[in-house]
C-alpha positions as CSV (number, residue, x, y, z in Angstrom):
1,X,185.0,-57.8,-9.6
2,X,188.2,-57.7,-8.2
3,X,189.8,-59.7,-5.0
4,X,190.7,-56.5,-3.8
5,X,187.7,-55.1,-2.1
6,X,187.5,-58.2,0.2
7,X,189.9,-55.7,2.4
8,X,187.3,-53.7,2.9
9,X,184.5,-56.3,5.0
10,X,188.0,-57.5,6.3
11,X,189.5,-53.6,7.9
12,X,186.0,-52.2,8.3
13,X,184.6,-54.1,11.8
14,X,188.4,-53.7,12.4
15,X,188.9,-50.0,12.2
16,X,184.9,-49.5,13.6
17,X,185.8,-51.8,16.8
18,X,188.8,-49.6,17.4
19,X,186.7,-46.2,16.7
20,X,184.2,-47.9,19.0
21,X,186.8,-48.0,21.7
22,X,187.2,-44.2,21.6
23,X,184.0,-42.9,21.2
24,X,182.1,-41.7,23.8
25,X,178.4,-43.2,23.7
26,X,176.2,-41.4,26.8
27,X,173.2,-43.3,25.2
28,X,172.6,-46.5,25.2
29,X,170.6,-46.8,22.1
30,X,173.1,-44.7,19.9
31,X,175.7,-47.3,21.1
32,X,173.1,-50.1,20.3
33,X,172.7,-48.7,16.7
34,X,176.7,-48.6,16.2
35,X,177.2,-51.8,16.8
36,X,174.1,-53.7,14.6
37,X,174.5,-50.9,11.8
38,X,178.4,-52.3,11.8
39,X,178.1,-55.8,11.7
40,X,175.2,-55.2,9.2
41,X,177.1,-52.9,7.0
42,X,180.2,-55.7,7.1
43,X,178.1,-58.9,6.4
44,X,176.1,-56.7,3.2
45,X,179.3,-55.9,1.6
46,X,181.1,-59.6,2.1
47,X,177.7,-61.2,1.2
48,X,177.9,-59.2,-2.1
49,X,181.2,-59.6,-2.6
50,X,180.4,-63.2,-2.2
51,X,178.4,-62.7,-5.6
52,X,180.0,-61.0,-7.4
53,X,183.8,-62.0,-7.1
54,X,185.5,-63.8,-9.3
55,X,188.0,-67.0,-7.6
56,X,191.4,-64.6,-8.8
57,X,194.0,-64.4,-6.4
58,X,194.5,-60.9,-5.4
59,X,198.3,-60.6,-3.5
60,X,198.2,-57.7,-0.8
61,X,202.0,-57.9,0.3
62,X,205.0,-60.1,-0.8
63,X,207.6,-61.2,1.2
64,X,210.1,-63.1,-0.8
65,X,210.1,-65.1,-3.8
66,X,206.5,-66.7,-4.3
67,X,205.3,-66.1,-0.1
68,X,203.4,-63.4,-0.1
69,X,200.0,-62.4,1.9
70,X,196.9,-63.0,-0.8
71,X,193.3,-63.0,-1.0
72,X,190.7,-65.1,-2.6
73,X,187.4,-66.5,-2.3
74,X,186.5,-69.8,-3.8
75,X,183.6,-72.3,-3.1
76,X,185.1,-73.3,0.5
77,X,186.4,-69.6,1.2
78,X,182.4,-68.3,-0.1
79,X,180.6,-70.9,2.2
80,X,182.3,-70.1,5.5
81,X,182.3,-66.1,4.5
82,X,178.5,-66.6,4.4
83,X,177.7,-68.7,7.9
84,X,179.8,-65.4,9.7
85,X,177.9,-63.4,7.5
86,X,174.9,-64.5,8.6
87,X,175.8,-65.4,12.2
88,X,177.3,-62.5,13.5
89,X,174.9,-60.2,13.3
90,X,172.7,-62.6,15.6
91,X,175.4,-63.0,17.7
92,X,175.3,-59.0,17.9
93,X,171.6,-58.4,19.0
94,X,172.3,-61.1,21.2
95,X,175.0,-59.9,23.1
96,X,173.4,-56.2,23.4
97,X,170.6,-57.4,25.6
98,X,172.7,-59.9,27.6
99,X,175.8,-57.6,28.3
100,X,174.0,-54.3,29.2
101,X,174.4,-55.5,32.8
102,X,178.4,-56.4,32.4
103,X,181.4,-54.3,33.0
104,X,184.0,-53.9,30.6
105,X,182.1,-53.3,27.6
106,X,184.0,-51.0,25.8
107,X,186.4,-53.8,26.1
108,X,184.2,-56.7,25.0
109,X,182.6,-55.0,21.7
110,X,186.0,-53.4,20.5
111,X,187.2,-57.2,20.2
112,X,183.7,-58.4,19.2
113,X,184.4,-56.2,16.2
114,X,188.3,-57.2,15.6
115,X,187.6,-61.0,15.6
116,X,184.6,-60.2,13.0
117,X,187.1,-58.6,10.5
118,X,189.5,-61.3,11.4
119,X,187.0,-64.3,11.0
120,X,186.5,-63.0,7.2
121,X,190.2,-63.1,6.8
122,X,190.3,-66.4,7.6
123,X,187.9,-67.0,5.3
124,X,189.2,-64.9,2.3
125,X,193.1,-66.2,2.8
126,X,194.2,-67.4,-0.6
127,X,197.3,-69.2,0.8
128,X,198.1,-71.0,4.0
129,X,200.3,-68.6,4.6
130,X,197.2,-66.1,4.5
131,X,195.3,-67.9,6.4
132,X,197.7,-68.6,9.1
133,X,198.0,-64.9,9.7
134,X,194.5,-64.7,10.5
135,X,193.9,-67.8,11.9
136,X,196.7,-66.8,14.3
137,X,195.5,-62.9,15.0
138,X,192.0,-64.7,16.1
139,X,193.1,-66.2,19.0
140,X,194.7,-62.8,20.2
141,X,191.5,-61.2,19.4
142,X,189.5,-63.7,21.1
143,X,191.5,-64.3,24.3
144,X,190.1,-61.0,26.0
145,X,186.3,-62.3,25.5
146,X,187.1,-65.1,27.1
147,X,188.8,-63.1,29.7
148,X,185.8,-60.3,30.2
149,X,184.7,-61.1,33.6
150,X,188.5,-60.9,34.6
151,X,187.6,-63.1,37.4
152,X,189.9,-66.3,38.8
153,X,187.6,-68.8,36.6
154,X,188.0,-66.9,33.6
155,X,191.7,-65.9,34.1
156,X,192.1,-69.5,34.0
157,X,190.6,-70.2,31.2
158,X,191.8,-67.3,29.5
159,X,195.8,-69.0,30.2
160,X,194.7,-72.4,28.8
161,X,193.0,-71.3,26.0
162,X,196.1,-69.6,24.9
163,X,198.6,-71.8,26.6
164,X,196.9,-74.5,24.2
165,X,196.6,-72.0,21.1
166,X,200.2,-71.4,21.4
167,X,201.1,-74.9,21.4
168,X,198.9,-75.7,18.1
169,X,200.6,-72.9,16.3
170,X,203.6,-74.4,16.9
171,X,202.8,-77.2,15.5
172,X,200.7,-75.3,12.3
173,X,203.8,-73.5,11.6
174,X,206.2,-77.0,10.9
175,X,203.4,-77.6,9.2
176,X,203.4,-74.6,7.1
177,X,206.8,-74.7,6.6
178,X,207.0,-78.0,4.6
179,X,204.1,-77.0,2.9
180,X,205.9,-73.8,1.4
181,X,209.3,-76.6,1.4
182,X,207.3,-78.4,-1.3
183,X,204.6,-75.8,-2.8
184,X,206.5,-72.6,-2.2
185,X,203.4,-70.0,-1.5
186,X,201.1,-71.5,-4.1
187,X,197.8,-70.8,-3.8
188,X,195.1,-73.1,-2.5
189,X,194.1,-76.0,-5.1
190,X,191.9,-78.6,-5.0
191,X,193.5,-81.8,-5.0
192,X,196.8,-80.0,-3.1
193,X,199.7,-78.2,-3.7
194,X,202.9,-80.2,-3.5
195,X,205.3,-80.9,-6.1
196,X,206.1,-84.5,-7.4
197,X,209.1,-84.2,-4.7
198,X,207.3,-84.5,-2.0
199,X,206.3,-88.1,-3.1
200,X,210.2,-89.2,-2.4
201,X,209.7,-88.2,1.4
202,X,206.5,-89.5,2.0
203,X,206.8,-91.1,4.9
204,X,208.1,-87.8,6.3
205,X,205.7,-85.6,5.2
206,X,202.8,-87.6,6.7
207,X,204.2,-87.2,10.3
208,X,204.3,-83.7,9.4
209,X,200.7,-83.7,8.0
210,X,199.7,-85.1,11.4
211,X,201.4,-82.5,13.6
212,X,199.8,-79.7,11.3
213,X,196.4,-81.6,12.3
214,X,196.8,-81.0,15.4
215,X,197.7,-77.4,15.6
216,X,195.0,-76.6,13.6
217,X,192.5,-79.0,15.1
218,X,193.4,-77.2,18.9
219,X,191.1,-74.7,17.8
220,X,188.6,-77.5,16.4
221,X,188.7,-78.8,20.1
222,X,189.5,-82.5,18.5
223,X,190.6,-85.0,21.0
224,X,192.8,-85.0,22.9
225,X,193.3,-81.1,22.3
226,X,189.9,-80.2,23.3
227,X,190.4,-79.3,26.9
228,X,190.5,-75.5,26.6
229,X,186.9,-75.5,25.3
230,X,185.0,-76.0,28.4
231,X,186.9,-74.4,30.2
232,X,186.6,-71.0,28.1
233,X,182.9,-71.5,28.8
234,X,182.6,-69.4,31.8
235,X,182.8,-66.3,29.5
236,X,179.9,-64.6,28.8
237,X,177.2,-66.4,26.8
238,X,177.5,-64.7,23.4
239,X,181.3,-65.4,23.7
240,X,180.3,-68.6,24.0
241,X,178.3,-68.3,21.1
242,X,181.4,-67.0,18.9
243,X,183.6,-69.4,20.0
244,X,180.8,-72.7,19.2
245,X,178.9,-71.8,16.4
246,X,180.8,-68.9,14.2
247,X,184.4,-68.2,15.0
248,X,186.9,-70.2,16.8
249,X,185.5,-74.0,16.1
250,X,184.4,-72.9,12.9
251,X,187.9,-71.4,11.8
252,X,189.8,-74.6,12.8
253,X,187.3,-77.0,11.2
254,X,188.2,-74.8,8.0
255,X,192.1,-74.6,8.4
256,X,191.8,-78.5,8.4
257,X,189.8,-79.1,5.6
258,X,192.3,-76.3,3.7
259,X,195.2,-78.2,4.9
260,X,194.0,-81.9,3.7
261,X,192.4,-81.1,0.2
262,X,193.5,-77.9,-0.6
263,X,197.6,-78.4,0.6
264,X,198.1,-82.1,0.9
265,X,195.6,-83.6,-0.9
266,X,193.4,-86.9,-0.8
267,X,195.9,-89.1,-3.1
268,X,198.3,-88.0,-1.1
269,X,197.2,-89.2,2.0
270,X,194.6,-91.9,0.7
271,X,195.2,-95.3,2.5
272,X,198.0,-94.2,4.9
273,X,198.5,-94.6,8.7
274,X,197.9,-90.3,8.9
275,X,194.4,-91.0,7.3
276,X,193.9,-93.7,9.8
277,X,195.2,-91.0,12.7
């Protein structure tokens, strides 16, 4: 089956979290049923996509040259696709019960539903270009859960969460541009991407490695970038939840392990000061 209908798990909680936002639901149980009956409907179609797709990279948009905006699910891509899959829709049942009391919650499950089509993104990026579309769009998604109470603790958060974001992205995107310096757009490959060039700037390319780390690991709350992650804890409990155990943790842990086997690669790093780091 082709690559291809991974848009669809990927645009439908996207286009049902906006529809969400301008329907009106007097019932509480019809709104109840819109919400589990999406993120159901999302995880059965990437779960059997999952199965039944084969690891061919499937290019949405190109750019220039060999950049372009692809799709793809391999081993890595199919393992993280399933824990959403599977966690989300807890996450969901969860949250219904817990924000029925809350304001803003027309607000809250609009971007629930964006950061699950956004998540799957992630996971289904072919490239590190791909994947740093998504892994990008997730923190704008996810910064208005953390702000939901839109009280002073949260507002705070809400700035270092994206003051600190920002900052990683920086240092993601040097990283991504060396990468596509030395790979052009190639697809992710075990073992990594670089051409036999980048072996005569090394030393360079290992400082790089480092920063993209870094950027990618702010979201993986590694020391010393981890200081956002408490503090985005006085959102509600399920955004809690999404930012531990599914989406925001789990997405940076996954950009790194992209970024040192599937870009760099082991031999490539293997027995240097950045493996040490």
């Amino acid at each position: 089956m082709s690559n291809a209908f991974l848009l669809i798990p990927i645009l439908l909680p996207m286009l049902l979290g906006g529809l969400f936002a301008l329907l009106p639901f007097h019932r509480e149980k019809a709104k109840k049923l819109y919400l589990i009956a999406s993120t159901l409907a999302t995880s059965a179609i990437m779960i059997f996509l999952i199965l039944r797709t084969n690891n061919e990279l499937f290019a949405l948009f190109t750019f220039s040259g060999d950049l372009d905006i692809a799709l793809n699910l391999d081993g890595l891509g199919k393992i993280f696709a399933f824990l959403v899959c599977v966690l989300w829709p807890l996450t969901t049942i969860y949250a219904l019960e817990y924000m029925k009391h809350e304001s803003r919650q027309k607000m809250f499950y609009t971007f629930f539903l964006l950061s699950y089509g956004v998540t799957l993104g992630i996971a289904a990026s072919g490239n590190l270009l791909t994947l740093y579309f998504f892994y990008e769009l997730l923190t704008l998604c996810t910064l208005p859960l953390v702000l939901q109470p839109m009280n002073r603790a949260s507002r705070r958060a809400g700035r270092s969460y994206l003051l600190y974001s920002i900052g990683g992205a920086a240092f993601a995107f040097i990283g991504m541009v060396f990468v596509f310096t030395y790979a052009g757009g190639a697809p992710f490959t075990m073992g990594g991407i670089l051409s036999d060039a980048a072996w005569n700037k090394r030393d360079m390319l290992l400082v790089v490695y480092v920063a993209a780390f870094l950027g990618f690991g702010v979201k993986t709350a590694v020391f010393p970038l981890h200081a956002w992650l408490p503090k985005a804890s006085v959102a509600p409990t399920p955004v809690t939840a999404l930012l531990h155990a599914v989406a925001v943790v789990k997405a940076g842990a996954f950009a790194v392990i992209r970024l040192t086997y599937y870009c760099f690669g082991t031999e490539f790093l293997f027995g240097t000061w950045a493996q040490n780091v």
